[in-house]
C-alpha positions as CSV (number, residue, x, y, z in Angstrom):
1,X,1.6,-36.2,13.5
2,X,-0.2,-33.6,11.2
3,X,1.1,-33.8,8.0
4,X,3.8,-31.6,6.2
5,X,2.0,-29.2,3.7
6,X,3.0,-29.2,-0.1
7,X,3.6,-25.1,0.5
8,X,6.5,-23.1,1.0
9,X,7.2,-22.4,4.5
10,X,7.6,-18.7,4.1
11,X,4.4,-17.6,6.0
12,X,3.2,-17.6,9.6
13,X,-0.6,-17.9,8.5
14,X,-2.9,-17.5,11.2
15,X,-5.1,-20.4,11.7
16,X,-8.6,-19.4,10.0
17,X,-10.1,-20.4,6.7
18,X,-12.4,-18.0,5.3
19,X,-14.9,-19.2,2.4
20,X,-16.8,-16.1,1.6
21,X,-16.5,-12.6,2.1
22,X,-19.3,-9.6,2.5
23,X,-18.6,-6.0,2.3
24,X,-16.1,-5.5,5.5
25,X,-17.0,-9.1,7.0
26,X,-15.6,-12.9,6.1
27,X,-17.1,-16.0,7.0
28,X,-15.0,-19.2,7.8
29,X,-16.2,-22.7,6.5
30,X,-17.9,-23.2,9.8
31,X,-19.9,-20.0,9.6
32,X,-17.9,-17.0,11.8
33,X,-18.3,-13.9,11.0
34,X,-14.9,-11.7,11.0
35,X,-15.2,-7.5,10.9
36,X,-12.0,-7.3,8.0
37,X,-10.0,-4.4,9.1
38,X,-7.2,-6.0,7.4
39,X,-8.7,-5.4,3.5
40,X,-6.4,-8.4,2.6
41,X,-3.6,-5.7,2.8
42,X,-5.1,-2.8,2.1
43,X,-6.0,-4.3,-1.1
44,X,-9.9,-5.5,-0.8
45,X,-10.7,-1.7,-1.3
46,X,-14.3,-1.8,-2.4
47,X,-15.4,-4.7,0.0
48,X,-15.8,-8.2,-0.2
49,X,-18.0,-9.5,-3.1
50,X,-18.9,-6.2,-4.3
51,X,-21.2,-6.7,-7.2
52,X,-20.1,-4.1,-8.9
53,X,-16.8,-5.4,-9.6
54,X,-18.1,-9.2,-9.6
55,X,-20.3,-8.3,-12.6
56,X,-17.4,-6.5,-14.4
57,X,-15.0,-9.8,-14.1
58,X,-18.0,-11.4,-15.1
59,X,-18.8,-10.0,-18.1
60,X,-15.0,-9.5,-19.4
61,X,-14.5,-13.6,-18.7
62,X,-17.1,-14.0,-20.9
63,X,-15.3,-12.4,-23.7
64,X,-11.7,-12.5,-23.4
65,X,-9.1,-13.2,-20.5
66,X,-6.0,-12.6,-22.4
67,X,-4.5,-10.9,-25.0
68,X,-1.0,-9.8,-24.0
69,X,0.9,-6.8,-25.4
70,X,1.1,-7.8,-28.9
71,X,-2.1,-6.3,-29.4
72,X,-3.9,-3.1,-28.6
73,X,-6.4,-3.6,-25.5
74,X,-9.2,-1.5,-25.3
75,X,-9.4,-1.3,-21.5
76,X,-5.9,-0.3,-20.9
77,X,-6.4,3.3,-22.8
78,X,-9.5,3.5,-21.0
79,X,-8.1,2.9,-17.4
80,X,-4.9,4.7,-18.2
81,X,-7.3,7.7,-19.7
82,X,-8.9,7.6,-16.0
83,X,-5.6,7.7,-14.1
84,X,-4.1,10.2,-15.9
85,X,-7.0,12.5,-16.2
86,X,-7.3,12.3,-12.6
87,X,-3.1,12.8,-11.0
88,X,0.1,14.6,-12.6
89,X,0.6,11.5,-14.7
90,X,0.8,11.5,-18.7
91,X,2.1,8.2,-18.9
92,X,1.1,4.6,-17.6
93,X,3.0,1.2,-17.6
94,X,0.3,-1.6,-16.1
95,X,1.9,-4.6,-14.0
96,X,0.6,-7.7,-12.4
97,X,1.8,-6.3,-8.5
98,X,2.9,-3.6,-6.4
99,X,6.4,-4.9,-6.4
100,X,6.4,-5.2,-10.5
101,X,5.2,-1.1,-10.4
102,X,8.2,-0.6,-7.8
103,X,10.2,-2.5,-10.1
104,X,8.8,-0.3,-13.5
105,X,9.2,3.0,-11.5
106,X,13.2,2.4,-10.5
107,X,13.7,1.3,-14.6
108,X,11.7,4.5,-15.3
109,X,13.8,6.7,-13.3
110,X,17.3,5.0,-14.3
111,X,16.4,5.4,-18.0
112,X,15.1,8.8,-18.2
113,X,19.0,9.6,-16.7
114,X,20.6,7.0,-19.5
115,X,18.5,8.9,-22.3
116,X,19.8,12.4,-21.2
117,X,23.4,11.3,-20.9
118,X,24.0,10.0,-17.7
119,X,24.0,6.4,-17.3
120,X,26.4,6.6,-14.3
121,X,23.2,7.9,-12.7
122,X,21.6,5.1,-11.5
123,X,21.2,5.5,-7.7
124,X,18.0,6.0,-5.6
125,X,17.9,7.4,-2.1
126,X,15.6,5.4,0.0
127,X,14.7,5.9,4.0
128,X,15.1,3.6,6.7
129,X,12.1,1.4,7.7
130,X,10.7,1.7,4.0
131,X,9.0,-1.5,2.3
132,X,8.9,-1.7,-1.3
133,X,8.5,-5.3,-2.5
134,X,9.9,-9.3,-2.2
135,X,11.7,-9.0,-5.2
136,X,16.1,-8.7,-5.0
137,X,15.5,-4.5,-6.5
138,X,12.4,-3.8,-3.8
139,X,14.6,-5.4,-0.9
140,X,17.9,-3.9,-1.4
141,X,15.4,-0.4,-1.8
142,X,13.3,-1.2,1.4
143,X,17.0,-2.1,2.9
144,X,15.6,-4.1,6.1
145,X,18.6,-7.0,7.4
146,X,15.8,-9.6,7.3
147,X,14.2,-9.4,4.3
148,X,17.4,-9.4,2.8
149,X,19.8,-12.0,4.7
150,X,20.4,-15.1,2.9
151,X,20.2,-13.7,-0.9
152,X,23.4,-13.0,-1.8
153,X,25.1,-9.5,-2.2
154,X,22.6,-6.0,-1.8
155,X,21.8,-5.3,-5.8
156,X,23.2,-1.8,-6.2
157,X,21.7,1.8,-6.3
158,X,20.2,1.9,-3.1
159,X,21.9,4.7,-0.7
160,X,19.3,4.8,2.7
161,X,19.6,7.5,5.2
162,X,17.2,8.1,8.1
163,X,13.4,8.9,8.1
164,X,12.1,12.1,8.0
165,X,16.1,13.8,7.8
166,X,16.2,16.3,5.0
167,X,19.8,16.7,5.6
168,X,20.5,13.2,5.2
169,X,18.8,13.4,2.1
170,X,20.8,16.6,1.0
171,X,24.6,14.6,2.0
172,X,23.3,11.2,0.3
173,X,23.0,13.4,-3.5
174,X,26.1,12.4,-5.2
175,X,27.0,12.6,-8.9
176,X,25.4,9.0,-9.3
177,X,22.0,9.7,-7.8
178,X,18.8,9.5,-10.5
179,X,15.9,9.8,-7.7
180,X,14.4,10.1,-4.6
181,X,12.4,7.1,-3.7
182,X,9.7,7.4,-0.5
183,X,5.7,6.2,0.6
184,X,3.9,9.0,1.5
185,X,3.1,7.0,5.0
186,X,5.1,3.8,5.5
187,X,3.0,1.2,6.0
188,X,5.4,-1.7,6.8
189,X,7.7,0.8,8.5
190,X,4.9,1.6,11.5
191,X,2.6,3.6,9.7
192,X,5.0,6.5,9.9
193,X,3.6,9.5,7.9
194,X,5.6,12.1,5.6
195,X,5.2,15.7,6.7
196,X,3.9,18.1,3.6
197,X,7.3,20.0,4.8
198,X,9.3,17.2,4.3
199,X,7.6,16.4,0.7
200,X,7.6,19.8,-0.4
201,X,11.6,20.0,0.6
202,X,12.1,16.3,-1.0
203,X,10.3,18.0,-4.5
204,X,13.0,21.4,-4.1
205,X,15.9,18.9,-3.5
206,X,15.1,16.8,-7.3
207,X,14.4,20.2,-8.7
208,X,17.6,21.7,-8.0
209,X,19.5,18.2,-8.6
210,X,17.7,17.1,-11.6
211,X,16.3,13.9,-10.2
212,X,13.1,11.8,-10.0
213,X,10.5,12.1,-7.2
214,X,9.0,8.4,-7.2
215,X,6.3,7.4,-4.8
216,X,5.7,4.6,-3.7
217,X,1.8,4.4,-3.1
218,X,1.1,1.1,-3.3
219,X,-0.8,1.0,-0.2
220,X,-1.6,4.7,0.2
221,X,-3.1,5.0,-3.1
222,X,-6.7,4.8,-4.6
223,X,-8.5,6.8,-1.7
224,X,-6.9,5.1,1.5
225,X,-5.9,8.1,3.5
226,X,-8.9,10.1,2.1
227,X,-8.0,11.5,-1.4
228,X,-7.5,10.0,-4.3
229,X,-3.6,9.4,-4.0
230,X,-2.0,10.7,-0.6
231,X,0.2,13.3,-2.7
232,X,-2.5,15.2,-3.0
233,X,-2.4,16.2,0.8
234,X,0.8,18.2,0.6
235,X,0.7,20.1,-3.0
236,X,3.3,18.1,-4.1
237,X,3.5,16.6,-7.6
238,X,6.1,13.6,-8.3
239,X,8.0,12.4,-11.4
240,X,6.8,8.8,-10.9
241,X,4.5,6.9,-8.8
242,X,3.8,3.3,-8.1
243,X,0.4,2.0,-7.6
244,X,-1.3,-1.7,-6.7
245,X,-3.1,-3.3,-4.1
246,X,-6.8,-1.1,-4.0
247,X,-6.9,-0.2,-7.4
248,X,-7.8,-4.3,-8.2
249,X,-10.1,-4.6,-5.4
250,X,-8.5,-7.9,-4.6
251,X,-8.1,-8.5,-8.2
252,X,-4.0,-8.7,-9.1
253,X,-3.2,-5.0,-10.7
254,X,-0.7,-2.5,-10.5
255,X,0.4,0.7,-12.5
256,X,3.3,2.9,-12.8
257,X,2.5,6.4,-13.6
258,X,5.1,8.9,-14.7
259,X,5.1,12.5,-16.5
260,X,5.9,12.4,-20.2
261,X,9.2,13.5,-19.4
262,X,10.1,11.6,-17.1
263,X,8.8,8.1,-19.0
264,X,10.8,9.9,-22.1
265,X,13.5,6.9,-21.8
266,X,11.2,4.1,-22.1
267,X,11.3,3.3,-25.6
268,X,9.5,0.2,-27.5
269,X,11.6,-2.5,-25.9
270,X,13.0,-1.3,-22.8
271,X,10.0,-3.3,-20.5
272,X,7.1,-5.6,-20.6
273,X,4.9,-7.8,-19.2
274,X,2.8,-10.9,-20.2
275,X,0.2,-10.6,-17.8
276,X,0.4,-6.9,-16.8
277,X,-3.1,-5.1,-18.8
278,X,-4.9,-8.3,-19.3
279,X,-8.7,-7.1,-19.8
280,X,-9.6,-9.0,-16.4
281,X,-7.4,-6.6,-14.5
282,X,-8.6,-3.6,-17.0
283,X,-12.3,-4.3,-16.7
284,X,-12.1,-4.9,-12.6
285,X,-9.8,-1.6,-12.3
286,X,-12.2,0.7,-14.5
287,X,-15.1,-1.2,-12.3
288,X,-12.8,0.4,-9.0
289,X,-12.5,3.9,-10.2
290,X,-16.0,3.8,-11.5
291,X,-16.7,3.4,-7.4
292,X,-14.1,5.4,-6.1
293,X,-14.2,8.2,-8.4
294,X,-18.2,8.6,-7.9
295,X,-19.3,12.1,-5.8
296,X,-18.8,11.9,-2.4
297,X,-16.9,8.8,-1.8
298,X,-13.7,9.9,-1.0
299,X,-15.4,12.5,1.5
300,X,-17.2,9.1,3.1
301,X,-13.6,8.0,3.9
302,X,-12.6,11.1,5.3
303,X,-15.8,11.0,7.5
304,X,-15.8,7.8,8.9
305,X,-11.9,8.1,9.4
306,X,-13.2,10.8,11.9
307,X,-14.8,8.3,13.9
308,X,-12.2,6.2,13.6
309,X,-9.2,8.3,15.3
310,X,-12.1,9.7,17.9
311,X,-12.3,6.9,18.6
312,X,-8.8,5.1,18.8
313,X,-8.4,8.6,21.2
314,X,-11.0,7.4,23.5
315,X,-9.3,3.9,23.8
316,X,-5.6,5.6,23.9
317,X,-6.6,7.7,26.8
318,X,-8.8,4.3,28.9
319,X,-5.5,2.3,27.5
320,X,-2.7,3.6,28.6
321,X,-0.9,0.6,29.5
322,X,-2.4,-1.6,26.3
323,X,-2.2,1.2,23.6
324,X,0.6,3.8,23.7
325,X,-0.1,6.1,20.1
326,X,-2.4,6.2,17.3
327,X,-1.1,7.2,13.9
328,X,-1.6,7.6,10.3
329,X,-4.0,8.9,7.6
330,X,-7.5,8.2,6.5
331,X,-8.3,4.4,6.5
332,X,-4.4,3.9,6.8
333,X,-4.4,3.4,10.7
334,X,-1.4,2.8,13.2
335,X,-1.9,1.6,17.0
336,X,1.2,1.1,18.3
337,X,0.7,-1.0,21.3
338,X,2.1,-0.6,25.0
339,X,2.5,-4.5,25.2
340,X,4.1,-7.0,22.3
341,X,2.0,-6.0,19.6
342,X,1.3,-9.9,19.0
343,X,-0.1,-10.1,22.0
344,X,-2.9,-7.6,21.1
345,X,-3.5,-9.1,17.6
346,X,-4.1,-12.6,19.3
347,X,-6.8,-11.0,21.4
348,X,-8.2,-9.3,18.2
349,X,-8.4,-11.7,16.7
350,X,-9.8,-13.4,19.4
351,X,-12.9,-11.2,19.3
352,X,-13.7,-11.6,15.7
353,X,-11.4,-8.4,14.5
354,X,-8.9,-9.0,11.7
355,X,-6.1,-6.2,11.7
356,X,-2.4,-6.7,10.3
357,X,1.1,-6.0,12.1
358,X,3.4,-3.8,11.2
359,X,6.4,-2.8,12.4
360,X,7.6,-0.6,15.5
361,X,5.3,-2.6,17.7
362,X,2.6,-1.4,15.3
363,X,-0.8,-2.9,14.1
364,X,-2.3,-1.4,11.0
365,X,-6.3,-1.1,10.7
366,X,-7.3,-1.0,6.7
367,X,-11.0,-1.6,6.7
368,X,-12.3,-1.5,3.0
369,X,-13.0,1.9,2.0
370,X,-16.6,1.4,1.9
371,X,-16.7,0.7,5.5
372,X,-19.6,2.6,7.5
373,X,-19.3,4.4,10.8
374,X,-21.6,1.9,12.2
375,X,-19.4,-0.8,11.4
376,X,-15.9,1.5,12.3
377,X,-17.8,1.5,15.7
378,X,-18.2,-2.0,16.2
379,X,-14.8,-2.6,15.1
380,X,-13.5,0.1,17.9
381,X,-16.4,-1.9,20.2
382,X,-14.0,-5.0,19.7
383,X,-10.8,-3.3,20.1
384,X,-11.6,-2.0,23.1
385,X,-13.1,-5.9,24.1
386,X,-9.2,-6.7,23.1
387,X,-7.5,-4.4,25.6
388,X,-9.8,-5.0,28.5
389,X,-8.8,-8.5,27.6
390,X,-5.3,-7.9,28.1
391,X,-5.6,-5.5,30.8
392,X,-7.3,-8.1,33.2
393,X,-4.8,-10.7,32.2
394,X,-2.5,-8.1,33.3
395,X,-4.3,-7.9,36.7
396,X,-4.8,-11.6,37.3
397,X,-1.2,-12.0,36.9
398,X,0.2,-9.6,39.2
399,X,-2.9,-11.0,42.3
């Protein structure tokens, strides 16, 4: 009998221990080689071992780990400079998580309606199929039964309506609503893209209602669907956004960026954070946008996420009965599966290819942004090994 494990039971871990990672590959303890089109999440943005990052931890352990709030620290005005400089933000709060910025951008938005008089303005309209965090805010916001059943009563302020219904949006608006809360493409959800239509008439709705557009980019952000944050893609601006996962590189990071207005309510007191800004996360996040922000990176996504969806279309139209749509943006990339999507990660996996389910019948494809189109073809090369896989299981088993 194997014995029980000292952990929490709360995940389904697939049976592979990797010991070192390079660029878009890892390497178990007995020496196979994975293509990572997982990212970790979307998180692992720059690649595995990147020594670009590696020598900026390195030299910031060397002189500090931590410092907390009390103090000034250097590479939080710097990084916040950078983010600002580069979006609609004036302000930034740094956290430890993409769950902590959720959490930031929902006090942001409930405060800024407190300081102007309106404390009974505490709701945020959410959409169905949304995931915003683990903690008891994010959940009641994301509003999915089974990340929520067992935790007690719903916390409050969460009124969800329908993906993609602009008229459920318009009845939800009520006298207690502070903001609109939304990802740009759910990720969790199916990767399920936002129209520019439906952002742009989101943006006209909190303009005529005085509310908050937040965004949720926690896994669209930091040049995963192609531009720096996937807002840019419509002409849309928003209030407040929330950002984690690729702008640590695997390193433990997360912001909340807001306008000056709309961070006008968060007043010396109001939030904080031990760990949030340490100068490990500062000096690995400047270390990021030192790589992302370089000329013609963000166009290298949008190229080799050209070979990517030619050739997911290729495999769509051999597939038919293994992959039924292809969706998303950039490096943020849906196949929704014509059979139980767990049955195509097993034989993914199965041919060295690490990808991550989502939901809808979904698996998500999140190779690190520095991925080549060398390597997006060998991972399509492997797909495409995965379907014929199940395809011929599918044969044998109707001979």
């Amino acid at each position: 009998m194997a014995e029980a494990s000292p952990l929490y039971d709360t995940y389904s871990r697939a049976p592979l221990r990797f010991e070192r990672g390079e660029g878009v590959w890892l390497i178990t303890e007995t020496g196979e080689r994975y293509l990572d089109f997982g990212a970790g999440v979307a998180v692992t943005s720059v690649g595995h071992g990147n020594p670009h990052i590696v020598a900026a931890l390195k030299d910031q352990a060397d002189k500090v780990w931590h410092l907390s709030n009390v103090y000034e620290i250097p590479g939080q005005e710097k990084l916040a400079n950078r983010l600002t400089e580069a979006t609609f933000a004036d302000k930034v709060f740094f956290t430890n998580s993409g769950a902590e910025a959720l959490e930031c951008a929902i006090k942001t938005a409930r405060r800024y309606q407190f300081s102007k008089g309106h404390p009974e303005r505490f709701h945020i309209i959410t959409f169905e199929g949304a995931f915003h965090g683990r903690t008891l805010a994010t959940i009641a916001a994301g509003g999915q039964e089974k990340y929520l059943e067992g935790f007690g009563p719903k916390t409050p302020g969460f009124d969800q309506v329908p993906f993609g219904d602009i008229e459920a949006v318009r009845a939800a608006i009520s006298d207690k609503t502070a903001g609109i809360l939304i990802e740009p493409v759910q990720g969790e959800g199916g990767v399920r893209p936002v129209t520019p239509e439906f952002m742009k008439a989101l943006r006209q709705l909190c303009d005529e209602h005085g509310l908050l557009l937040i965004l949720d980019e926690v896994q669209t952000g930091v040049g995963r669907t192609g531009k720096l944050f996937a807002y840019e893609w419509s002409g849309v601006t928003p209030d407040i956004m929330a950002v984690a996962k690729g702008i640590g590189g695997g390193f433990p990071l997360g912001a909340c960026l807001a306008t000056a207005e709309a961070a006008s309510g968060m007043k010396a007191g109001t939030h904080g954070s031990t760990y949030g800004g340490n100068p490990l996360a500062m000096a690995v996040g400047n270390a990021v946008l030192d790589l992302i922000l370089a000329d013609g990176f963000l166009e290298h996504v949008r190229d080799v996420a050209l070979v990517f969806r030619q050739g997911l279309a290729s495999l769509k139209d051999r597939y038919p009965d293994v992959i039924e749509d292809i969706r998303g943006e950039g490096l943020l990339l849906g196949v929704k599966a014509a059979v139980p999507s767990a049955e195509l990660l097993q034989e993914i996996r199965a041919a060295h290819l690490l990808a991550i389910p989502a939901g809808d019948n979904v698996i998500r494809l999140l190779p690190p942004l520095v991925v080549t189109a060398e390597e997006a073809r060998e991972g399509l090369s492997r797909l495409e090994r995965a379907a014929e896989s199940i395809r011929a299981a599918k044969v044998k088993k109707t001979a």
